[in-house]
Structure formats: C-alpha cells, structure tokens
LUMSE-964853 format. One record per residue (C-alpha): residue number from 1; residue in one letter; x negated, y, z negated. Coordinates in steps of 0.25 Angstrom, whole numbers. Layout:
% residues N
(NUM, 'A', (X, Y, Z))
...
***
This chain:
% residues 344
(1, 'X', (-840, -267, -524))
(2, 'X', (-852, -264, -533))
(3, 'X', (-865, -260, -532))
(4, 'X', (-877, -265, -539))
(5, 'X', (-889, -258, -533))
(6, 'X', (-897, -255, -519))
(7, 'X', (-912, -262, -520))
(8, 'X', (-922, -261, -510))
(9, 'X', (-933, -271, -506))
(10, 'X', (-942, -274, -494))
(11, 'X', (-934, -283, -484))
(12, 'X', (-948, -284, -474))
(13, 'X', (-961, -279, -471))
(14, 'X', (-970, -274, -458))
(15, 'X', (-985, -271, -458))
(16, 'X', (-996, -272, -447))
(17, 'X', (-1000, -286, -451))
(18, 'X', (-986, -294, -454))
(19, 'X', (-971, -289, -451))
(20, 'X', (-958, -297, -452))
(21, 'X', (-947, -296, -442))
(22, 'X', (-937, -284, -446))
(23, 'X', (-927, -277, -438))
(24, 'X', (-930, -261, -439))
(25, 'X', (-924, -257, -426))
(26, 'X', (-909, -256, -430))
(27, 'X', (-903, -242, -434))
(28, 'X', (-904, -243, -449))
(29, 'X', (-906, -231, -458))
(30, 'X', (-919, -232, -465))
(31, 'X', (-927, -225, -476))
(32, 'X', (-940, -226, -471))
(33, 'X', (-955, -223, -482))
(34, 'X', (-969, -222, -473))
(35, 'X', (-980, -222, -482))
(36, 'X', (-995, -217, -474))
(37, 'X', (-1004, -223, -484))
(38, 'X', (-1017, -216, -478))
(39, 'X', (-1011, -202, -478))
(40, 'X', (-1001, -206, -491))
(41, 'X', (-991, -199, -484))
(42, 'X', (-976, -206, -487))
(43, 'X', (-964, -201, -477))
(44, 'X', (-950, -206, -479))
(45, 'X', (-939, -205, -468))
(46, 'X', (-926, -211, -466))
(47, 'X', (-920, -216, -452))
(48, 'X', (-908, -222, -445))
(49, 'X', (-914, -221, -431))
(50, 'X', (-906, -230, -420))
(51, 'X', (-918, -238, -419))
(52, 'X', (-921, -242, -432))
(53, 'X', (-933, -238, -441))
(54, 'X', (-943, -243, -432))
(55, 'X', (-941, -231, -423))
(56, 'X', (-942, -221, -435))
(57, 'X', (-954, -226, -439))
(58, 'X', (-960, -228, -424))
(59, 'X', (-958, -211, -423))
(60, 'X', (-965, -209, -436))
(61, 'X', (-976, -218, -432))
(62, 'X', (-976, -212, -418))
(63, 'X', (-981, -199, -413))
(64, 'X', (-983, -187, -421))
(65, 'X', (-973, -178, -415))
(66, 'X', (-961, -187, -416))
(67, 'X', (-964, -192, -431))
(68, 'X', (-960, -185, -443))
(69, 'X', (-967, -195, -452))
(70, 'X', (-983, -189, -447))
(71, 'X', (-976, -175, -445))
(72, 'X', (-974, -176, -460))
(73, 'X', (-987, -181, -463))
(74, 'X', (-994, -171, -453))
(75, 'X', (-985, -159, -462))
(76, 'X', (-985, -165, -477))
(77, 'X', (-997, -175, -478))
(78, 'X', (-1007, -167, -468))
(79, 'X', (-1010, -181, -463))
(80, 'X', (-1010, -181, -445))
(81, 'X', (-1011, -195, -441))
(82, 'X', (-1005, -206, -449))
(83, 'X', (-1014, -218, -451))
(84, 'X', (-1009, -229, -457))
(85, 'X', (-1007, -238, -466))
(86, 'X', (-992, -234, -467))
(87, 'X', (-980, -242, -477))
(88, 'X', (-966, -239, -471))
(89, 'X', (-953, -243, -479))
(90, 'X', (-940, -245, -473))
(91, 'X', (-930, -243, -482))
(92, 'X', (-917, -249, -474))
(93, 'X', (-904, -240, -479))
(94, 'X', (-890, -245, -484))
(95, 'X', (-881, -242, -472))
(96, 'X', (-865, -248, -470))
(97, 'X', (-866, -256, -481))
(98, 'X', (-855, -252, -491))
(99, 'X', (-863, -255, -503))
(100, 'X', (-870, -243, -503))
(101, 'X', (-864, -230, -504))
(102, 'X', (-871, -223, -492))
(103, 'X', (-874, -226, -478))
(104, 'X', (-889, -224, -473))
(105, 'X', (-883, -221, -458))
(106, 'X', (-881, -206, -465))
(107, 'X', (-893, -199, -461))
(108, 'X', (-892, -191, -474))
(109, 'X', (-891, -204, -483))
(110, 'X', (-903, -207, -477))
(111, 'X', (-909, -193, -480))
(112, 'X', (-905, -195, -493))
(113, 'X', (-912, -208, -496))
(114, 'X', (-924, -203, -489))
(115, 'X', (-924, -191, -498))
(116, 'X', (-922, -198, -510))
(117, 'X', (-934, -207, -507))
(118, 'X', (-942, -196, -503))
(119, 'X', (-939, -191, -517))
(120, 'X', (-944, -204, -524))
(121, 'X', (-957, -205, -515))
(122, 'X', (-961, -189, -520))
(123, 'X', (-957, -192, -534))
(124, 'X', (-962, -205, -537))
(125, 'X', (-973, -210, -527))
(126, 'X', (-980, -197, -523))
(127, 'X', (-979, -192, -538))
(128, 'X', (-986, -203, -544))
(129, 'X', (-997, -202, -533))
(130, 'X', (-998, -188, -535))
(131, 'X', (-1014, -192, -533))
(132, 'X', (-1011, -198, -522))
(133, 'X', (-1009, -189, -512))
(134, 'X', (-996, -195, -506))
(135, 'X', (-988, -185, -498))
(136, 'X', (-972, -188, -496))
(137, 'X', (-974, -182, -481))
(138, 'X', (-958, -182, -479))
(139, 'X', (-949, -174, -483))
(140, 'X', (-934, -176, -487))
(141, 'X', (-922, -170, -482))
(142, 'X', (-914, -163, -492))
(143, 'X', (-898, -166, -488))
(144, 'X', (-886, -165, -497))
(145, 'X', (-884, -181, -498))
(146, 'X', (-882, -185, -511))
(147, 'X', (-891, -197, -517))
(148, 'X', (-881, -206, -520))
(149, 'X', (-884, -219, -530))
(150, 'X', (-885, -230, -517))
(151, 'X', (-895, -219, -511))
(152, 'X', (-902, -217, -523))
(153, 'X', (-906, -231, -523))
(154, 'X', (-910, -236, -512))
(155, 'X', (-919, -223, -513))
(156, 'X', (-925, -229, -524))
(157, 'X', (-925, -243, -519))
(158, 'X', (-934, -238, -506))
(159, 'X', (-943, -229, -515))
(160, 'X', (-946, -241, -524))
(161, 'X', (-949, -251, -511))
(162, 'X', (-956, -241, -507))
(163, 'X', (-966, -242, -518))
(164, 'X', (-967, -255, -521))
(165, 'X', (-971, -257, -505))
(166, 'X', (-980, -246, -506))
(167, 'X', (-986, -252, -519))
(168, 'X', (-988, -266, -511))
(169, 'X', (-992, -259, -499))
(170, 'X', (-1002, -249, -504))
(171, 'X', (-1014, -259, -501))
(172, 'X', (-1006, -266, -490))
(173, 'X', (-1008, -255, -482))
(174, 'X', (-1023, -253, -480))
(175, 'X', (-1022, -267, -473))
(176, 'X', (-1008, -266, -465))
(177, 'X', (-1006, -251, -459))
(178, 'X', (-990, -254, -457))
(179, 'X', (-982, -258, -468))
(180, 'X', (-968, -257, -466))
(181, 'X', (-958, -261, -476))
(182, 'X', (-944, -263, -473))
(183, 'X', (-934, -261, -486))
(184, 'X', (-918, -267, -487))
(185, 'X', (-910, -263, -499))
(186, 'X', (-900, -275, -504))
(187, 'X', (-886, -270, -513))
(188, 'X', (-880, -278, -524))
(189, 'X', (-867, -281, -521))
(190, 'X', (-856, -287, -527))
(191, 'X', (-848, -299, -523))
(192, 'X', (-836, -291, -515))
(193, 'X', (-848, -283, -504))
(194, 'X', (-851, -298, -500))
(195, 'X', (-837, -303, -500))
(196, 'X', (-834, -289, -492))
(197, 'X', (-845, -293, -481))
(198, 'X', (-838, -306, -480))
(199, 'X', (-826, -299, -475))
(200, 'X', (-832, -290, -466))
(201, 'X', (-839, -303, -460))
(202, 'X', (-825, -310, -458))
(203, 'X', (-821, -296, -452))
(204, 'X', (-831, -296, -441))
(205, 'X', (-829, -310, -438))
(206, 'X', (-814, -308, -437))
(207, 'X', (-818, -294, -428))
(208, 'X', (-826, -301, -419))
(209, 'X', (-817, -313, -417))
(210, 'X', (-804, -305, -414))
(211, 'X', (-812, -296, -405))
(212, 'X', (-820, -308, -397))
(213, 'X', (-805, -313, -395))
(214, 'X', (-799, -300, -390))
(215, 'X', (-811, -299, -380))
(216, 'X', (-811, -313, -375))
(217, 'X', (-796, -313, -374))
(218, 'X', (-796, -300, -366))
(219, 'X', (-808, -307, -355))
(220, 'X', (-802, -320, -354))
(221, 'X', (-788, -319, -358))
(222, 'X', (-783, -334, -360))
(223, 'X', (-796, -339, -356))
(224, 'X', (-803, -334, -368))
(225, 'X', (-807, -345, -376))
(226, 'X', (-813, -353, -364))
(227, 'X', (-821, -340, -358))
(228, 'X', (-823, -333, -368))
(229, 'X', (-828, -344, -380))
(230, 'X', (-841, -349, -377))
(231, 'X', (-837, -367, -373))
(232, 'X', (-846, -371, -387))
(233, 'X', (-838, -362, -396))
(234, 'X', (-826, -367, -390))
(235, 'X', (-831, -380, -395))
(236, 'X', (-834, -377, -408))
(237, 'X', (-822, -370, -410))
(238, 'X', (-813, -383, -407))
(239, 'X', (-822, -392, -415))
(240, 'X', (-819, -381, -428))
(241, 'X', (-805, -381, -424))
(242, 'X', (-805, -398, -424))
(243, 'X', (-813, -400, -436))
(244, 'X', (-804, -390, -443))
(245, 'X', (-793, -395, -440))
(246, 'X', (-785, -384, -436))
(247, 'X', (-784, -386, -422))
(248, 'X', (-769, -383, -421))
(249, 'X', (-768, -371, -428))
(250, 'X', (-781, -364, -426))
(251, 'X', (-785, -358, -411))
(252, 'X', (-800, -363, -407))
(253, 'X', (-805, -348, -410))
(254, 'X', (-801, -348, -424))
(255, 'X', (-814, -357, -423))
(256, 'X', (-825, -347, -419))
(257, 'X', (-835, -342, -429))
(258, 'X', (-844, -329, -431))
(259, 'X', (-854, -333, -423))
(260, 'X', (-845, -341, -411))
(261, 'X', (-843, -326, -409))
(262, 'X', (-859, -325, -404))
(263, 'X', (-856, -333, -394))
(264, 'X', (-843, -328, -388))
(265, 'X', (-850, -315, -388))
(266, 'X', (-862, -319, -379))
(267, 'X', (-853, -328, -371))
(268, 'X', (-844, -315, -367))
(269, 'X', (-855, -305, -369))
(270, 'X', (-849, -296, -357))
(271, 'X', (-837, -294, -365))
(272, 'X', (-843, -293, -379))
(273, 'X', (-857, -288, -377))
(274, 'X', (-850, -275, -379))
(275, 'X', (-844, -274, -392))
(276, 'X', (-855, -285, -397))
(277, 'X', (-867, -275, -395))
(278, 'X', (-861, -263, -399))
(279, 'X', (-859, -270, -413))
(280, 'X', (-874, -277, -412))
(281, 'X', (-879, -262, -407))
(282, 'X', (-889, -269, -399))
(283, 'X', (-887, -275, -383))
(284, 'X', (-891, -288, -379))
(285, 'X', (-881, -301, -380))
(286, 'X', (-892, -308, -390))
(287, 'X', (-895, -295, -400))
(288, 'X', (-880, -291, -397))
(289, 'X', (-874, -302, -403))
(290, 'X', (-886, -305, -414))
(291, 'X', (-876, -299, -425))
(292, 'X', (-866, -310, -424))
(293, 'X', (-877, -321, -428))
(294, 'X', (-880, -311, -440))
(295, 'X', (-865, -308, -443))
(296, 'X', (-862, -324, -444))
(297, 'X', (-875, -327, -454))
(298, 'X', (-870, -316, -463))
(299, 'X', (-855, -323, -462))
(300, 'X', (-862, -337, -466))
(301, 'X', (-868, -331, -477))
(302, 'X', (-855, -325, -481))
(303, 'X', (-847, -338, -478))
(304, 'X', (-855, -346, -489))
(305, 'X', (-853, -341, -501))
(306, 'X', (-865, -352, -507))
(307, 'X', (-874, -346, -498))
(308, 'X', (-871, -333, -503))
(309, 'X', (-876, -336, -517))
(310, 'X', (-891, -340, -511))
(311, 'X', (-890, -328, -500))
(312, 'X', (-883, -315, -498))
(313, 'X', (-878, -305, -489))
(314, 'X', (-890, -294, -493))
(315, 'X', (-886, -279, -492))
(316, 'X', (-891, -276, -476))
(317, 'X', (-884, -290, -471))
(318, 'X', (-870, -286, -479))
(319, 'X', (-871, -269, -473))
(320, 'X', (-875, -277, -460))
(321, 'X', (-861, -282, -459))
(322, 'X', (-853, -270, -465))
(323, 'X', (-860, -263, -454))
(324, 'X', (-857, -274, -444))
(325, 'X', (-843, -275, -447))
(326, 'X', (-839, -262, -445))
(327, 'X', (-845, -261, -432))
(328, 'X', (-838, -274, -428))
(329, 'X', (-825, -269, -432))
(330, 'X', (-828, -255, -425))
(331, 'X', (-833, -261, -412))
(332, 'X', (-825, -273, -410))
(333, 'X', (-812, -265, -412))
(334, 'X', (-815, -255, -403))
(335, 'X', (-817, -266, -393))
(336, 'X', (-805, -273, -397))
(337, 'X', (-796, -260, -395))
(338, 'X', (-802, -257, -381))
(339, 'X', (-798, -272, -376))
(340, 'X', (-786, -270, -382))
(341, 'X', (-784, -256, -373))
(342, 'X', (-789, -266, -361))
(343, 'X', (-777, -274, -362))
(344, 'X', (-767, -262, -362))
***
C-alpha cells in the first residue's frame, strides 16, 4: 500500500459562547497547544491520559500546585494567575492505524512530536514576534527517538492549524475567553487499505457469529435457537431464508446479520455482557453494545461500493476498526477457548 500524505484540519470547535458535541473523554493520545493571549505565553503538551484530554486540560486549568502549565508560566513567563482569554488546540494523534509508521500509544512518539512542534512554535512563531514578547513557557524533552517522515508531518500539519486558528482567533478571543479547537488528521490511501478494511469487517462479523454460537450452544444446548435468538429475529431470519429460496440447504442462522447480533446480545446480556464490555471498555448494556450499531454503519458503507464514491471511510473511522478488530479477535478468542476448557 501506498502512502500519499497526513494533512490536518479542524474537525470542531468549543468556546464560552457556542460549542458542538465531541467526544473528549476516550483514552486517545493528543498533542495539545495553550495559547494565554493576556500574558502571550504558549505551552505545548502531549497526553494519553485514561480519561481522555479533558482531564489533562481540567489539571492545567486547576489549582496551581497540581498544574504544570501555570507552573511554567509562574518560572519562564513570570506571569502568577492566568487570566484568560486562552485558544487550546487538540491535535488527535495517528494510533493503530497501519497507514502510518508509528503509533502515538508510545509515550516517546508522542514526545517526539511535541518536541518537534515545540521546535516550530520557537523558530517560526516566537521568531517573527520577536517584538511581541511571546514567551514558549514549555520546554521539550530531549529523547533519542528519531523524527521519522509520518512524524515529521503531522508536526507540521499541527504547527500550520495552529496558525491559521490563531490568525482567525486573535480578535475572536477579546469576546470569547475559551477557544478550543479540536484537530483530526485524514491519510491518502490507495484502493487496497479500503479493501483491507473490508476484510477486517467480514472478519469481525464472522468472529462474532462463531463466538455468539458457541456461547449460546454452551447455555441452551439444543434449545439454542428458541432461547437464545430473540422471537422477531427468528422471524426475519425465516422470511430471508424463504424469499431466498434456500430453505433446504441453508440453516435459519445463515440469515443473521451484523446488527441481529445487537439484539442477541442484549437478550442474553448475563452471558455476553462480559466479553461485550470488555471490547466496548465501557459498562452499561446501552453504551456496552453502542459499538455494534457503529460497526454495522461502517459495514454498509463498505457494502455499496456507489456509495463509496460520494462518501468514504475517512482515516480515524478506518484505524477505528483495525483497532477494533484486533480487540475482537483477542477478546472473543479467549472467551471461546475458556468455554471450550468448560466442556472438558
């Protein structure tokens, strides 16, 4: 497969006056830029806390003795008490998704974007406003890593969202005092990574059947298909079967679908709840099983190519499911191999 190019753009946008709905809370590496326009101070961090970026940014906002950020400022700016108005970028980072040649989990990937694009922000930015008096109040670790060409890019593609916001957001800021902007990076991709994503969806959905199977069979026994498949997919599986024609030859489960599996799942939540939250990482029947609605629009998508010329598979959705589908391999055959020990 070959690669084109990373580019990043903004993908949303939070101030004190007007926000959109974005989902912050998720463990996701980030490169993160807080600019203090009052003070003209500018810190750059990177994170991959457990509870997503919104908790970074809730400890440098918070008091004084946990937060790095007005710990910097207090040392390299002289500025005690932050006062707003503050722009904040979030820069999400490239992580299981084999088009790209690192991952962000690294903690020293990370560190090496962030000194990259604290490398940028002194050399460009605070160079040009030398008059200014901007003052970079972080500093970056220096670590052996070495910039790669993937890092090197999405480097720059932060540092030039980075000034283009600031650029929109300079007189923004004397009306709004929080200005968040949340950044996404998309990769052109040839043909063969979308028809690898394909595969990896017909390998879930195959994963999940054979395991949904195995652990109904194991509850039920023979009585399976009537205990363990909700009545209205039962239904729907035997009108499939009859307008296809294949009544004799095909058994009624060769008629499920992706998200038939939703429902099985809720309907036998004591036996499945397990398995099905620890690939979801969240509790909770609704939020547990929220991935398989997800799962299926993406294997619509892929299932009409027409639509695939109007509407693609952009780079998070695509290292969503590479993600996805190794924790659905690794899970579900653990599970499968401990029902197995059960029937020894």
């Amino acid at each position: 497969m070959r690669q084109t190019g990373i580019a990043y753009s903004p993908v949303g946008y939070i101030s004190s006056v007007s926000s959109e709905d974005l989902e912050l809370t998720h463990q996701v590496p980030w490169l993160y830029i807080i600019v203090g326009a009052k003070h003209r101070i500018i810190y750059v961090g990177e994170t991959h806390d457990q509870n997503g970026l919104v908790t970074r940014l809730s400890i440098h906002f918070g008091p004084y003795q946990n937060s790095t950020l007005k710990q910097a400022a207090s040392r390299c700016g002289g500025v005690r008490g932050l006062r707003p108005p503050f722009l904040v970028l979030g820069a999400r980072l490239p992580f299981f998704d084999d088009t790209v040649s690192f991952d962000a989990t690294s903690k020293q990937a990370r560190m090496r974007i962030e000194s990259a694009v604290h490398g940028l922000i002194a050399e460009e930015f605070i160079s040009e406003r030398a008059d200014a008096g901007w003052v970079l109040v972080s500093s970056p670790n220096p670590i052996g890593v070495r910039l790669t060409e993937d890092m090197e890019r999405v480097s720059r593609g932060i540092y030039e969202c980075f000034l283009s916001s600031f650029s929109f957001f300079e007189q923004l800021t004397q009306v709004s005092p929080w200005n968040f902007v949340l950044l996404d990076y998309r990769v052109s991709e040839s043909r063969d990574a979308v028809q690898d994503v394909g595969s990896l969806l017909e390998e879930i959905e195959v994963s999940l059947f054979q395991w949904l199977l195995q652990v109904l069979k194991a509850e039920y026994k023979e009585k399976w298909w009537t205990k363990g498949i909700p009545q209205p997919t039962r239904v729907q599986c035997a009108t499939r079967r009859e307008q296809e024609g294949e009544g004799e030859t095909l058994p009624p489960e060769a008629y499920l679908t992706l998200i038939d599996f939703k429902d099985i799942v809720r309907n036998n939540w004591s036996i499945c709840s397990r398995v099905v939250e620890e690939i979801a990482e969240v509790q909770g029947k609704d939020k547990a099983t929220r991935w398989i609605t997800e799962l299926n629009e993406a294997r619509k998508l892929w299932a009409h190519p027409i639509k695939q010329l109007f509407r693609q598979h952009d780079s998070a959705q695509m290292s969503s499911i590479r993600k996805l589908h190794s924790k659905v391999r690794r899970v579900v055959e653990n599970d499968m191999k401990m029902l197995e020990k059960g029937k020894q």
